[in-house]
VOSE-21843 format. One record per residue: residue number from 1; chain; y, x, z of N, C-alpha, C in turn. Coordinates in pm, whole numbers. Atoms other than C-alpha are relative to their C-alpha. Last residue first. Example, Ala and Ser with C-alpha at 12.3 -4.5 7.8 and 13.67 -1.06 7.14 Angstrom:
BEGIN
[pt 2; 'A'; [-119; -82; -6]; [-106; 1367; 714]; [109; -77; 73]]
[pt 1; 'A'; [-119; 89; 0]; [-450; 1230; 780]; [120; 90; 0]]
***
This chain:
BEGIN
[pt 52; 'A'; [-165; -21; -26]; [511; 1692; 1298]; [-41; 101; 98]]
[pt 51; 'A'; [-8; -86; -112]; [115; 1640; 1172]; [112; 79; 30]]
[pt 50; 'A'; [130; 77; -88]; [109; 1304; 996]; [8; 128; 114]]
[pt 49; 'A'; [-59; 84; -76]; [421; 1385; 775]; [-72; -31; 129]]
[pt 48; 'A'; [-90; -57; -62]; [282; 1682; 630]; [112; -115; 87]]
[pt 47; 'A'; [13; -133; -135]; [-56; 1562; 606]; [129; 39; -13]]
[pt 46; 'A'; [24; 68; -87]; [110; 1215; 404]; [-41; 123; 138]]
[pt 45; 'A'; [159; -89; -66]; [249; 1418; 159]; [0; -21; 142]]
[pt 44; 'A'; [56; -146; -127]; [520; 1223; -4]; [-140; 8; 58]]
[pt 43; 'A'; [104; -73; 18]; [529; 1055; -365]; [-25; 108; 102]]
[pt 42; 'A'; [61; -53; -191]; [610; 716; -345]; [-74; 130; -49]]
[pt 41; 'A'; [-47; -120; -16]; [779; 676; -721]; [29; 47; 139]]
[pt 40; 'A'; [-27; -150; 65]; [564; 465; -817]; [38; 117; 8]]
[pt 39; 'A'; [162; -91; -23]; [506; 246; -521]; [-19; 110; -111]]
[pt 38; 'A'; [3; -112; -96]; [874; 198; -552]; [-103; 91; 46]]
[pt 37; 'A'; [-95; -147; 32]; [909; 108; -883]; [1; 69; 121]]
[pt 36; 'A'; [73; -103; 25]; [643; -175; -783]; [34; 82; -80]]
[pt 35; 'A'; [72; -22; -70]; [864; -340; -510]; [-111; 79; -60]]
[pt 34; 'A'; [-53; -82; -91]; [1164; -326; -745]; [-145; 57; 51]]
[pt 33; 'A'; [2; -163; 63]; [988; -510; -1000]; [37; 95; 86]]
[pt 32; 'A'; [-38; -52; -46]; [949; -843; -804]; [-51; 135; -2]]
[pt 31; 'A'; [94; -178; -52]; [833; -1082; -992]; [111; 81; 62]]
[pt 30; 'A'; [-76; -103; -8]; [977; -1460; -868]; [-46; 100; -10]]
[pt 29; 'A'; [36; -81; -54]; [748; -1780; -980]; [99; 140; -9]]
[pt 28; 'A'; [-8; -191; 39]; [907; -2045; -1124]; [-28; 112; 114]]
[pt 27; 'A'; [-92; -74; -120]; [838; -2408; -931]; [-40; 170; -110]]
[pt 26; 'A'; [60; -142; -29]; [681; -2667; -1165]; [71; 118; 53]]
[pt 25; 'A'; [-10; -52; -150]; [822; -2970; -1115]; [-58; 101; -1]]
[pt 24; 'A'; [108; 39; -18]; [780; -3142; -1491]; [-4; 28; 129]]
[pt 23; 'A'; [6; 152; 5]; [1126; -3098; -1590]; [-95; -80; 45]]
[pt 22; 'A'; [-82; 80; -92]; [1094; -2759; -1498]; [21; -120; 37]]
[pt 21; 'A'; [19; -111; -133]; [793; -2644; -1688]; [46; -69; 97]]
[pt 20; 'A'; [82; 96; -1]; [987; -2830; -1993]; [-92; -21; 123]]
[pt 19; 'A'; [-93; 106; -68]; [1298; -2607; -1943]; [-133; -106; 46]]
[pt 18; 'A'; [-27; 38; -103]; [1058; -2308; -1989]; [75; -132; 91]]
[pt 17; 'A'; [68; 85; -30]; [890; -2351; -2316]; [65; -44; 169]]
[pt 16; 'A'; [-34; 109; 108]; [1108; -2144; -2551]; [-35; -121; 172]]
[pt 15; 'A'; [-135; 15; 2]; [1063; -1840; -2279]; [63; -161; -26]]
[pt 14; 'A'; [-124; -38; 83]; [672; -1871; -2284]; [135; -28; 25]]
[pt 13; 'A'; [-85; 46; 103]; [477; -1938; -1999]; [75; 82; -72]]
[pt 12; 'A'; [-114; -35; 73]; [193; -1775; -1786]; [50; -141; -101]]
[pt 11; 'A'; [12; -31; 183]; [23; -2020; -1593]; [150; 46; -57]]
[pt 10; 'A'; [-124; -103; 27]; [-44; -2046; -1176]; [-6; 33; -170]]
[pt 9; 'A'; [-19; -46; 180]; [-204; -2377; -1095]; [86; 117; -21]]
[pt 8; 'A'; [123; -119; -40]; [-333; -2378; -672]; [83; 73; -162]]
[pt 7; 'A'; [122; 2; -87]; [-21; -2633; -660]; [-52; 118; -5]]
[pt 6; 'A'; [-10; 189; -7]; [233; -2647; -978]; [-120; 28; 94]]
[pt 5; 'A'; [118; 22; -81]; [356; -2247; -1027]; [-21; -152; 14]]
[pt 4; 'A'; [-51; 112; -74]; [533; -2106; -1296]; [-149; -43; 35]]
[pt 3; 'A'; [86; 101; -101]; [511; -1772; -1418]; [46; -101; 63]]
[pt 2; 'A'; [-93; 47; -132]; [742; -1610; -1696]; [-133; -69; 55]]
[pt 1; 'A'; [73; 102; -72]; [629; -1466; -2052]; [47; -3; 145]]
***
């Protein structure tokens, strides 16, 4: 499933369904996996950074 956006409207879509989406103006929404692989694998210790 993929997000596309039309105004306030945000609705998952199916693969099959995407050209149609487009054709209509609906603007694809970008995830951005990176940004929560990183919060995963944040794992320092904030008191040892906090008091240098």
């Amino acid at each position: 499933m993929v997000k596309y956006k039309m105004g306030a409207i945000i609705k998952d879509v199916p693969k099959g369904s995407e050209k149609w989406y487009q054709m209509a103006g609906w603007k694809k929404l970008e995830t951005k996996k990176s940004e929560n692989k990183d919060k995963k694998d944040d794992k320092t210790d904030t008191e040892k950074t906090a008091t240098a």
